[in-house]
C-alpha positions, 0 to 999 in steps of 0.5 A: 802797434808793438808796445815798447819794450820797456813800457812798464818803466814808462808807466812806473816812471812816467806819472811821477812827472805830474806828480813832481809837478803837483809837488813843485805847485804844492811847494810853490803854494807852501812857499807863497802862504809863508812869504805872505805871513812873512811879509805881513809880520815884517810890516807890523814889526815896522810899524810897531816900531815907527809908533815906538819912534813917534812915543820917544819923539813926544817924550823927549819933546815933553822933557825938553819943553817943560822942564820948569814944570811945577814943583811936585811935593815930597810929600805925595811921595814914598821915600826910602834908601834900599842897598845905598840907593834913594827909591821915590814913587808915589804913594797912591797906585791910582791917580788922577793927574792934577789940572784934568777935568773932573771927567778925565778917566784916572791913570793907573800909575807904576814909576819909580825914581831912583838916585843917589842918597842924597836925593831923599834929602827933600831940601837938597837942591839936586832932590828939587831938580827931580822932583821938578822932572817927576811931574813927567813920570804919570806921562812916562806911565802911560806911554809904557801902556799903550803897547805890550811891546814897550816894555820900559820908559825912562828918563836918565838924567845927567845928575844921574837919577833915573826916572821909569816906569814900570816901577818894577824895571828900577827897582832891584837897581843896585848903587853899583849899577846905577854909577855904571849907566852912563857908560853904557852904549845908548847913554853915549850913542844918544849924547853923540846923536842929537837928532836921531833915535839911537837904536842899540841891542838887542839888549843895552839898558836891558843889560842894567835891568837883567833881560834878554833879547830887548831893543833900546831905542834912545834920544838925548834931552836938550834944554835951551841946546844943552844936553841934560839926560835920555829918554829911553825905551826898552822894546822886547824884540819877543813881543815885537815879533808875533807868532808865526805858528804854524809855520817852522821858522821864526823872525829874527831881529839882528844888526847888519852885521850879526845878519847870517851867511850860512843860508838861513837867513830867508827873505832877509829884510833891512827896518827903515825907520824915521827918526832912527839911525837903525841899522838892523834886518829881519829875517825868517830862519829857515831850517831845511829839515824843519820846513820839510817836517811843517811841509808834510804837516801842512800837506798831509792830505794833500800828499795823501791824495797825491800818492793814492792818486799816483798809486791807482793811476799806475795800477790802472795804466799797468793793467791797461799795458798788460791788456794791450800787450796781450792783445798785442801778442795775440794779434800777432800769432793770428796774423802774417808778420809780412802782409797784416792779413790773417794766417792760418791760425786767425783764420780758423779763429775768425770762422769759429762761431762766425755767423754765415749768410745763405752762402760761403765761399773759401777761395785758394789764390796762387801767384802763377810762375812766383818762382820765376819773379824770385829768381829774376828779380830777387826775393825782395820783389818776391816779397813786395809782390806778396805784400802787394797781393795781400793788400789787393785783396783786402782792398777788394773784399767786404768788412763780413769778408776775411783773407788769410796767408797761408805760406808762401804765395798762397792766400785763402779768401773768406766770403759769405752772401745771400747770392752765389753768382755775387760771390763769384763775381766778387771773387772775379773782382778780387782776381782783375784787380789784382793782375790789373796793376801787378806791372806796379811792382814787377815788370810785365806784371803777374797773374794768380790762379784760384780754386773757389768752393761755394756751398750753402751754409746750413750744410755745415761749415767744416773748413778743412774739408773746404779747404781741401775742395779749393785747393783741388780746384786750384791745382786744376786751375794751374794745370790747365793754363794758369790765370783763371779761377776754377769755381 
């Protein structure tokens, strides 16, 4: 078969399919393991915040349903006026809350009152209002322990102290700053939605406490229907949102309408929460240039394989074209580009170092009056009786054997044996099937005349001098009456 001229683009280029497709499953792979992790943290993130929900909900009910709890003492308290500010919190860092049992584990509290002056005034009215609410801040405490996530719980009331733990949330509260809570967006969106969780930020009450990148989740207090503050929690969306190392990107927490349009937001995911009025969406920032940079870390081994892979598998296919191109072009100088039979050069190769059985025979056929078949009927006959005969003989002839064009109409017939007479009669055969069904291909057929040399092959095997022995046996065949072999 005659390889193709441009074979060796084919070779570069044609493996660099598998290879895209490696790739494109490598890709698919990629991208599969990050879509699992993505969605993985999407859930915990949910359901970290349905927790969130569920502790507001409890602290809310709490406020709401025991604000006639027992009066706590001013005197269990640390009380003091910092920067025009009133700052309350208990004088023990360690507790055990009152009407627990003597085996009850002690709760470590952290939480702060703040207010006007006024309420370090232990017999003013409003300072025994608050220090009613106090008897919730142990409570308060602990809901702000439980998960690292929550990182402040407050209650604001309407007289406008503030109740949070950790103490440390409060406590660089300036008197500026604690008039100006009740403008801030949870305060009004909370008293607005009575039934739901406010959810405001990143960042509202946050802001009040100088922090970044923090979620409000607020709900209005309500006692006998009457609005009397918020219970707030402080989420950092930073802790919210697990690290997805090693992957490039990271997930984002927005509102609808601060979600991107640019393309970056991938598998861009809307929060439901109970309870919430939440009105935000998660996202994985994609970043093209860094995903390829985390792709090819990822993937480096397997890239590496790849490439070699791609490297030895065009090496070897390049060295196998130039084999079959060389064997290509070598065949095709050792045989007759009309008939596939051997010309004369493959023939003198094929009987070089060729083992001889007893006998061996070189036989010259001619087509007889082949110049008449030309002129009556055309070359292109001509050439299909040529075509005709090459294919006869080799039909005829044994795998040991060979038959050679050697010009024109002139074919050399190779044969070897341990019987003469087998190889005349071989030789008799070759002849008879070829004039039998010559009609096929030219009206009235056509007849071969040959001159056959037989010699026993331990005297030597020296083809010329054959050669010139049957072509003088053919030259007498054709001049004395055509249509037989000269032997």
């Amino acid at each position: 078969m005659q390889p193709k001229k441009n074979y060796k683009k084919i070779v570069i280029f044609g493996p660099l399919i598998l290879v895209f497709a490696i790739l494109s499953m490598m890709v698919y792979s990629y991208l599969m393991v990050l879509n699992q992790q993505i969605t993985s943290e999407y859930r915990n993130v949910n359901a970290m915040l349905q927790r969130a929900g569920k502790i507001l909900v409890a602290l809310d009910y709490g406020f709401s349903s025991y604000y006639e709890s027992t009066l706590t003492e001013a005197t269990d308290f640390n009380i003091e006026v910092v920067n025009g500010v009133c700052q309350l919190s208990p004088k023990e860092s360690l507790m055990i809350t009152k009407n627990l049992a003597h085996s009850s584990p002690p709760i470590n509290i952290s939480y702060m009152m703040i207010g006007d002056e006024k309420y370090c005034n232990a017999s003013s009215d409003v300072t025994e209002l608050a220090l009613r609410k106090v008897t919730l801040a142990p409570i308060i405490s602990f809901l702000h322990d439980l998960d690292d996530y929550v990182i402040g719980v407050h209650y604001l009331d309407e007289h406008g102290f503030i109740i949070s733990s950790p103490k440390e949330a409060i406590q660089g509260i300036t008197q500026e700053q604690l008039k100006t809570v009740r403008l801030r967006n949870f305060w009004q969106e909370a008293s607005q939605n009575p039934d739901v969780i406010s959810v405001i930020g990143p960042s509202a009450f946050s802001e009040v406490l100088m922090q970044r990148n923090n979620m409000t989740l607020a709900m209005p207090v309500f006692e006998n229907a009457v609005f009397k503050g918020v219970v707030v929690l402080d989420v950092s969306v930073d802790k919210l949102i697990g690290d997805l190392s090693p992957v490039a990107g990271k997930i984002r927490l927005v509102r609808t309408e601060s979600l991107p349009t640019d393309g970056s937001a991938y598998l861009p995911h809307k929060l439901e929460v109970s309870y919430t009025n939440m009105d935000h969406y998660l996202y994985y920032h994609w970043d093209w240039r860094a995903e390829i940079t985390q792709f090819v870390d990822d993937m480096s081994m397997s890239l590496a394989v790849v490439l070699l892979s791609y490297l030895v598998t065009v090496i070897g296919v390049l060295h196998l074209g130039t084999r079959v191109e060389k064997s290509y072009y070598a065949d095709l100088a050792s045989h007759d580009p009309m008939t596939g039979v051997l010309n004369r050069r493959g023939m003198e190769e094929f009987l070089r170092g060729k083992y001889h059985q007893q006998y061996l025979s070189i036989a010259i056929l001619d087509i007889d009056n082949f110049k008449s078949i030309n002129d009556t009927y055309g070359h292109d006959v001509g050439d299909d009786v040529i075509c005709y005969l090459g294919e006869q003989i080799e039909k005829s002839i044994r795998n040991t054997d060979a038959v050679a064009r050697f010009g024109g109409e002139e074919f050399v017939v190779y044969l070897t044996g341990d019987d003469s007479d087998v190889l005349k009669k071989i030789m008799l055969r070759v002849k008879d099937a070829i004039t039998s069904q010559s009609s096929k291909v030219v009206e009235n057929g056509f007849t071969v005349s040959g001159g056959v040399e037989i010699i026993q092959s331990d005297k030597g095997c020296d083809f010329d001098k054959l050669f010139k022995i049957a072509d003088e046996k053919l030259y007498q065949a054709k001049t004395t009456g055509k249509d037989k072999l000269v032997f």
